[in-house]
C-alpha positions in Angstrom: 0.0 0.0 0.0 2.7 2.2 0.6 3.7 2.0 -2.9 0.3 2.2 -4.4 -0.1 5.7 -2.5 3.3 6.6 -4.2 2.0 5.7 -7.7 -1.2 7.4 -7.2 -0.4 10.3 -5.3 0.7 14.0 -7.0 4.1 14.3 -7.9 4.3 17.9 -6.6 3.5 16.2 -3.3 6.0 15.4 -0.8 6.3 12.1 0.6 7.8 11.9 3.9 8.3 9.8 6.5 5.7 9.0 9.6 5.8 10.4 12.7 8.0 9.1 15.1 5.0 8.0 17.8 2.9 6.3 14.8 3.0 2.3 16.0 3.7 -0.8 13.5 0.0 -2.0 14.7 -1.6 1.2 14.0 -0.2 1.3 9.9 -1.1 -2.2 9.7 -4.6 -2.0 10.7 -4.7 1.2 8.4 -3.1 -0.5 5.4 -5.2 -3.8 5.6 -8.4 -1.4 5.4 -7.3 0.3 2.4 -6.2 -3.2 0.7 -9.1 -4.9 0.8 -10.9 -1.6 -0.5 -8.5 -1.8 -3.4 -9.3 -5.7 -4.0 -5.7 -6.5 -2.9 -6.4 -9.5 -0.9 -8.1 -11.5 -3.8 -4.7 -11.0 -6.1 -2.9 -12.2 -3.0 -4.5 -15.5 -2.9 -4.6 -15.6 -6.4 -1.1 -15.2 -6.5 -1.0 -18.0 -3.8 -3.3 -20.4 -5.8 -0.3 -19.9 -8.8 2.4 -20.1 -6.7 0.9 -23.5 -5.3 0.3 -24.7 -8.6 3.5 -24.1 -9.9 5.1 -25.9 -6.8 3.2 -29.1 -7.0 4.3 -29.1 -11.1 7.9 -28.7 -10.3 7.5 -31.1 -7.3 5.9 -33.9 -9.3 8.7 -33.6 -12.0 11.3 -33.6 -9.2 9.8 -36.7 -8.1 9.5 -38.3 -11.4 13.4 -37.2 -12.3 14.2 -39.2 -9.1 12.5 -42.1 -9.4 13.7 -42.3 -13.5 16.9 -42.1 -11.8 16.6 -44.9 -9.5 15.2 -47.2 -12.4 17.9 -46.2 -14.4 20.3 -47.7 -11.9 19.4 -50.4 -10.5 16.6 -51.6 -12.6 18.3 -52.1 -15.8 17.8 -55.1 -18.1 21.5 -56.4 -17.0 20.7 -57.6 -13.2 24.3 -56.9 -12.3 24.8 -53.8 -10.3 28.0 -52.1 -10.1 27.4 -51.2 -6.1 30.0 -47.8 -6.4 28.8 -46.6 -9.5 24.5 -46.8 -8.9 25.7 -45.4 -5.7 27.8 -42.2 -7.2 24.8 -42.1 -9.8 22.4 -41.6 -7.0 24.1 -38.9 -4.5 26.6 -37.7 -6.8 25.0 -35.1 -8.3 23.2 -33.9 -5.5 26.4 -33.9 -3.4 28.1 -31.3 -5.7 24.9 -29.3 -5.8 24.2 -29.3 -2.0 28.5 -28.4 -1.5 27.5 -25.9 -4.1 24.6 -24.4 -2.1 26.9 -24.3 1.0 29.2 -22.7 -0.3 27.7 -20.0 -2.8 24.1 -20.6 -2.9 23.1 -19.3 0.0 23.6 -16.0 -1.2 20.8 -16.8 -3.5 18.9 -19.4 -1.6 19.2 -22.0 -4.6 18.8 -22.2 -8.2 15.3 -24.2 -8.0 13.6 -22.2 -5.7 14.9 -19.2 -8.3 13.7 -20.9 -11.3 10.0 -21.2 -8.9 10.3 -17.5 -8.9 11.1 -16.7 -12.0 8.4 -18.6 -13.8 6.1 -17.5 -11.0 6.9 -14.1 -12.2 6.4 -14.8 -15.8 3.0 -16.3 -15.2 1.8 -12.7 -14.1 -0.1 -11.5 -11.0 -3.0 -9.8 -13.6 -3.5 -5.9 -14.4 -1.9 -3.2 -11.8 -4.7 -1.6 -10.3 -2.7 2.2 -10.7 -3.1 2.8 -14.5 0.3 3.2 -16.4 2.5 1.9 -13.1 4.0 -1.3 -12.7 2.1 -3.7 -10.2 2.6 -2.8 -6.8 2.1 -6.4 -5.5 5.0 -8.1 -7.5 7.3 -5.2 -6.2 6.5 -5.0 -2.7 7.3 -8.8 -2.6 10.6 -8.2 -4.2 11.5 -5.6 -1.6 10.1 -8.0 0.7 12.3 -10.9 0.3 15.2 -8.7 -0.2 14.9 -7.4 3.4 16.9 -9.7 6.6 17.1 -12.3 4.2 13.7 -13.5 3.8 14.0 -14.4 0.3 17.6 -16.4 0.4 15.9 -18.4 3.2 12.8 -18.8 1.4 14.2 -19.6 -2.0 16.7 -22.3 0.3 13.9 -24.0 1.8 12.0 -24.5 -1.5 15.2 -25.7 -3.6 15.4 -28.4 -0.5 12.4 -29.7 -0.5 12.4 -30.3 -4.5 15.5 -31.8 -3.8 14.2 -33.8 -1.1 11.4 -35.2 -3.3 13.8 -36.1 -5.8 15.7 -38.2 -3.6 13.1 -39.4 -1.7 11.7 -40.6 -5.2 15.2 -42.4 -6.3 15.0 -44.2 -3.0 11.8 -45.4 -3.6 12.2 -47.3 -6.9 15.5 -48.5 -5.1 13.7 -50.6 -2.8 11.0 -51.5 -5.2 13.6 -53.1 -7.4 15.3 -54.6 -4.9 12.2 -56.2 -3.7 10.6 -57.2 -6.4 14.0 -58.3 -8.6 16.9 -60.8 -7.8 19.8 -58.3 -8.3 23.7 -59.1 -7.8 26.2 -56.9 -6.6 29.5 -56.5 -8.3 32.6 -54.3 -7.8 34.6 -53.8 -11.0 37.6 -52.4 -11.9 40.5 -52.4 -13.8 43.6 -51.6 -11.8 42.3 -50.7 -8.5 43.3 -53.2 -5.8 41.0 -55.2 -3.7 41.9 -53.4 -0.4 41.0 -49.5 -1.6 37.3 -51.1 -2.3 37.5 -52.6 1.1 38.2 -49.4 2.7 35.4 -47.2 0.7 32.9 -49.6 1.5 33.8 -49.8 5.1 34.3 -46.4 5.4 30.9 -45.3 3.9 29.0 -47.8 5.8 30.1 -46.4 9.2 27.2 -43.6 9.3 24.7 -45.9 8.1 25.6 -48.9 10.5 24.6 -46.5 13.1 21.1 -46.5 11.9 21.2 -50.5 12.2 21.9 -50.6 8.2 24.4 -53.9 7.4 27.7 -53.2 6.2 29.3 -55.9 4.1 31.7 -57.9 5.3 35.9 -58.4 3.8 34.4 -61.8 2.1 31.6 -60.3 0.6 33.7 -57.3 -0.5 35.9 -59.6 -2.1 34.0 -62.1 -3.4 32.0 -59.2 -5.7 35.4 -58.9 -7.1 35.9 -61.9 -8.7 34.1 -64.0 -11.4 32.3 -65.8 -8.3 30.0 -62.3 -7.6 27.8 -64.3 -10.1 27.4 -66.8 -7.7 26.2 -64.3 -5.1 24.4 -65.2 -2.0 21.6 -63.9 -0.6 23.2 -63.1 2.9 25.3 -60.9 0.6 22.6 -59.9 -1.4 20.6 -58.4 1.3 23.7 -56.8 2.8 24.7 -54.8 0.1 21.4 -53.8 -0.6 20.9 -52.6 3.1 24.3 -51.1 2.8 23.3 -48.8 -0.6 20.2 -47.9 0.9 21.4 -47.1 4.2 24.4 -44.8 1.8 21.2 -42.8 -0.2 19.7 -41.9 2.8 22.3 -41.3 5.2 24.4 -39.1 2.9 21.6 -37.6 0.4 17.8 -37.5 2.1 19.5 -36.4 5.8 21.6 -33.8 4.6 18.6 -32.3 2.5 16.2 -32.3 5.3 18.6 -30.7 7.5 19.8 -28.1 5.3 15.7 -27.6 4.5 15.2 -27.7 8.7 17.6 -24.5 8.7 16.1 -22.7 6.3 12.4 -23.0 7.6 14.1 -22.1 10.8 16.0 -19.2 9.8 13.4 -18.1 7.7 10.4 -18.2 10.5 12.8 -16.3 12.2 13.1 -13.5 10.1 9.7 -13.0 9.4 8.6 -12.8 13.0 10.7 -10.1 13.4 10.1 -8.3 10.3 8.1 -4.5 10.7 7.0 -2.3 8.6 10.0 0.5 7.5 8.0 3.7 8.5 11.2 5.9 7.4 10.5 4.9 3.6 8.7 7.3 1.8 5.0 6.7 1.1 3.5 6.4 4.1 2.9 9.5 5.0 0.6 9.5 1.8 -1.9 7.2 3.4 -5.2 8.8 4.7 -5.4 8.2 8.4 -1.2 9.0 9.2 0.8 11.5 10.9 3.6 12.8 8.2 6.7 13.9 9.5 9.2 16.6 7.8 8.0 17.7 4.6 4.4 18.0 4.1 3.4 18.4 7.9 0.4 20.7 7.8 0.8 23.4 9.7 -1.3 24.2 12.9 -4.4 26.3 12.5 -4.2 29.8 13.6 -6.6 31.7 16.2 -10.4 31.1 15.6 -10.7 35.1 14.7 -8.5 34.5 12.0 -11.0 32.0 10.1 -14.3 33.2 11.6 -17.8 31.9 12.6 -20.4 29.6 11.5 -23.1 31.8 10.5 -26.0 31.3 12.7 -29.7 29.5 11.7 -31.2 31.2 9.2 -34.7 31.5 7.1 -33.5 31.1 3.1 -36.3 30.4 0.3 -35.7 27.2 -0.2 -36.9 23.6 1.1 -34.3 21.5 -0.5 -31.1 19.3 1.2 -27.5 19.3 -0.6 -25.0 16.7 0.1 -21.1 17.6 -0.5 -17.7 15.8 0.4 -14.6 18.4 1.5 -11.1 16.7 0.4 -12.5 13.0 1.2 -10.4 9.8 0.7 -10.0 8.4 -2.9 -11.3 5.2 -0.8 -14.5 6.2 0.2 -17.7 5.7 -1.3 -19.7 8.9 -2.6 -22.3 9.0 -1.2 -21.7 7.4 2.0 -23.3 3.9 2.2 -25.8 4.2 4.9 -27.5 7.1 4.2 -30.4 6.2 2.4 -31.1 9.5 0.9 -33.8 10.7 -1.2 -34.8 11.7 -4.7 -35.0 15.1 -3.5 -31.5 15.6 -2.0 -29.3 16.8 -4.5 -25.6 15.4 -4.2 -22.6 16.9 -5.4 -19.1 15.8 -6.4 -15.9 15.8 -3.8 -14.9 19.0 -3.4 -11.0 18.6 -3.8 -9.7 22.0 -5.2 -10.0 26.1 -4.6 -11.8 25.9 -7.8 -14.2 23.1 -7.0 -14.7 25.1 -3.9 -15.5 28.3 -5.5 -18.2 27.0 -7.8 -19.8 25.1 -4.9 -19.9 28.8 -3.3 -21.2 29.8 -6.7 -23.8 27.0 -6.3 -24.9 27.8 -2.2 -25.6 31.7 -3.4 -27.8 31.2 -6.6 -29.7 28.5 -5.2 -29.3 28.2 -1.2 -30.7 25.0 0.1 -32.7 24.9 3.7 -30.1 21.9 5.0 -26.4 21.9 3.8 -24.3 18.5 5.1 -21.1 18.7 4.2 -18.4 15.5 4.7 -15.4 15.6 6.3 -12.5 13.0 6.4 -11.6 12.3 9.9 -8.5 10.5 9.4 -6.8 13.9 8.0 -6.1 16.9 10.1 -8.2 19.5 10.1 -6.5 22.4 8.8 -7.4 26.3 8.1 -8.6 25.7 4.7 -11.0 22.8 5.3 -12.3 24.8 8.3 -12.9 28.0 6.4 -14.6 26.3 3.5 -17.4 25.1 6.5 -17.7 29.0 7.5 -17.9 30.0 4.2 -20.7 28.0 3.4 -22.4 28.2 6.1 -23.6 31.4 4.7 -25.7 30.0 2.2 -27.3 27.4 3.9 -30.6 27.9 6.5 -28.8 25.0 8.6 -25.5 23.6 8.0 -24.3 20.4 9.9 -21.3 18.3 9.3 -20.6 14.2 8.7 -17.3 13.4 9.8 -16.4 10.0 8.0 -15.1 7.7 8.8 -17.2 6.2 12.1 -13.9 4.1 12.7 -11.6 7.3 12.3 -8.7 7.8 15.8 -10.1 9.3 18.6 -7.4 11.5 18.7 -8.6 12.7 15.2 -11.7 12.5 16.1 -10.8 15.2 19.2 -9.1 17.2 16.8 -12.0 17.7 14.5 -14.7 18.4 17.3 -12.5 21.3 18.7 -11.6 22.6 15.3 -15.5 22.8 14.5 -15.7 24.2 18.8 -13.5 27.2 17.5 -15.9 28.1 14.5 -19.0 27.5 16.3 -20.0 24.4 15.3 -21.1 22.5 18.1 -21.4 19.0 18.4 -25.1 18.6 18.3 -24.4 19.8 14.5 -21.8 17.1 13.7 -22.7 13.7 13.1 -20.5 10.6 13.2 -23.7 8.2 11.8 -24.6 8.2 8.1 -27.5 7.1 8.7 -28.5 9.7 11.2 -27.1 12.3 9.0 -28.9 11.1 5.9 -32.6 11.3 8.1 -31.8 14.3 8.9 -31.2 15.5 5.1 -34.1 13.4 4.2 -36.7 15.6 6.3 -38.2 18.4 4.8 -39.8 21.2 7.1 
């Protein structure tokens, strides 16, 4: 919201900061308001139904990749494995691209959950609601993940959990083939010596053994040397199988879900503490906020320098007019609520001096008996706004003010009642209820 107030405010307009006492809780509360008046929310969780789709596409390919992968392997139409090779086939890739994440991709969170973005962002988030401005949505979340490092975190977590499927997949048709198919397990080379196959195999099967996977022994090792691996028990069988699926998950599926456990972490963390950035310009734009620096109004000056309501008076006239005085693009004209009548003639917002003059024009060539005119109570009232009500006053037999909206700060609220105190308004003339203040314009007398 803060940027759709810089897109659609005047240029000539400065946009300063917030005061220093407005709280986080009160801009949020403001800012939700004017969102869902803007139909915000709906592209949100339309946004949210794409982002979900896309997810569950790239997750089902993921999953598909792996479990290719693991067919590929092990599930050949030779059923000799070579254990090393399915094994560097399964984790090898994803070794280099988790060292890789460590080690540089963290500054990106991770090339899938990029590529997730990226064709996230292609899909389109529909029509900005500012005319001729980019859409506010898809830059407010790029600022947003760019802040404490929401979006590395986020972008991590996503690239994991792909990842994770994918390996989680390979697994999967591991064990079906090894369940469902008599495989043997061979060890071949060329010049390497019997003993440097000994050691990898006992060396990689010392994290898995702690997880109660079997490790093979020196006579299985060496036996799936030979010409005799043909001849392959099923004791042996059964242990390297237990031994390469006990190497898939303890060096592949547990590093994943931890490095995906760290970035959830890290990234709940940063969003519990993230706040809105009241010192960016734009939210002093907002209806409803106090701006601080350039573009603080200035305090009114004494009541004698603006003048009086002008008191009850007869004029020849039976009819009602309803104006607005610098309301909120958000607000409905007329007010909802009010119920008026055929009768009640209803003018545009009043904005500028010139839209103010030929309103005066108006009041003096055809003065109506009852004159309501809207304030907007989330602004400060200033000299000019308070002026225009003594002004018109003139032309009116009864003039009586609606200060939208009912939901405006108290403190506002004050503000307003003593501003209409010094110009001899009181409050029996002020209404806070549309509905009151539209019987009141409805009755003719």
């Amino acid at each position: 919201m803060r940027l759709h107030a810089l897109d659609s405010a005047d240029p000539a307009r400065p946009a300063g900061s917030v005061a220093a006492p407005t709280q986080a809780a009160t801009v949020l509360a403001l800012t939700q308001t004017l969102a869902q008046q803007h139909g915000y929310p709906e592209r949100v969780q339309r946004w949210h139904r794409h982002a979900g789709w896309l997810l569950s596409g790239l997750g089902l390919l993921a999953a598909l990749a792996g479990f290719s992968a693991g067919l590929t392997l092990v599930g050949g139409e030779s059923r000799s494995v070579n254990v090393l090779w399915a094994l560097l086939g399964l984790i090898g890739v994803h070794s280099v691209a988790l060292l890789f994440w460590l080690l540089l991709g963290q500054a990106s969170g991770g090339a899938a959950g990029r590529l997730w973005f990226a064709l996230l962002q292609r899909w389109g988030l529909g029509a900005s609601p500012v005319p001729g401005k980019p859409d506010p949505l898809g830059r407010a979340l790029l600022a947003l993940l760019a802040r404490d490092g929401i979006g590395r975190w986020w972008f991590g977590m996503i690239t994991h959990a792909l990842w994770l499927l994918a390996l989680a997949a390979a697994l999967l048709a591991l064990l079906a083939v090894l369940s469902l198919r008599s495989v043997t397990f061979t060890l071949e080379t060329t010049i390497l010596p019997a003993a440097v196959f000994a050691a990898v195999v006992e060396g990689l099967g010392t994290a898995p053994a702690w997880l109660g996977f079997a490790v093979p022994t020196p006579a299985m090792i060496q036996a799936a040397l030979g010409p005799a691996s043909a001849l392959q028990d099923a004791a042996a069988g059964r242990a390297w199988a237990s031994w390469l699926s006990g190497c898939v998950l303890v060096y592949a599926l547990l590093p994943r879900a931890l490095a995906f456990v760290v970035c959830q972490s890290l990234l709940r963390r940063r969003r519990a503490r993230c706040q809105p950035a009241l010192h960016l310009p734009g939210f002093a734009l907002l209806p409803g906020l106090t701006p601080s620096g350039p573009g603080i109004v200035d305090p009114a000056p004494a009541p004698e320098a603006i003048g009086r309501v002008a008191p009850l008076h007869h004029v020849h006239s039976h009819g009602s007019l309803l104006a607005g005085l610098e309301l909120g693009a958000d607000m409905s004209w007329p007010p909802r609520g009010m119920g008026l009548q055929s009768a009640v003639a209803v003018e545009a917002h009043v904005d500028t001096r010139e839209q103010r003059r030929a309103l005066l024009a108006r009041l003096k060539s055809d003065p109506p008996a009852r004159l309501l005119l809207c304030v907007d109570g989330r602004l400060s009232p200033d000299r000019g706004s308070l002026r225009a009500l003594v002004d018109c006053s003139f032309f009116a037999g009864e003039l009586r003010v609606l200060l939208l909206p009912a939901t405006c700060p108290p403190e506002r609220r004050d503000a307003w009642l003593q501003g209409f105190a010094d110009i001899g308004l009181g409050s029996e003339r002020v209404f806070t209820d549309a509905a009151v203040a539209g019987g009141w314009l409805n009755h003719h007398d």
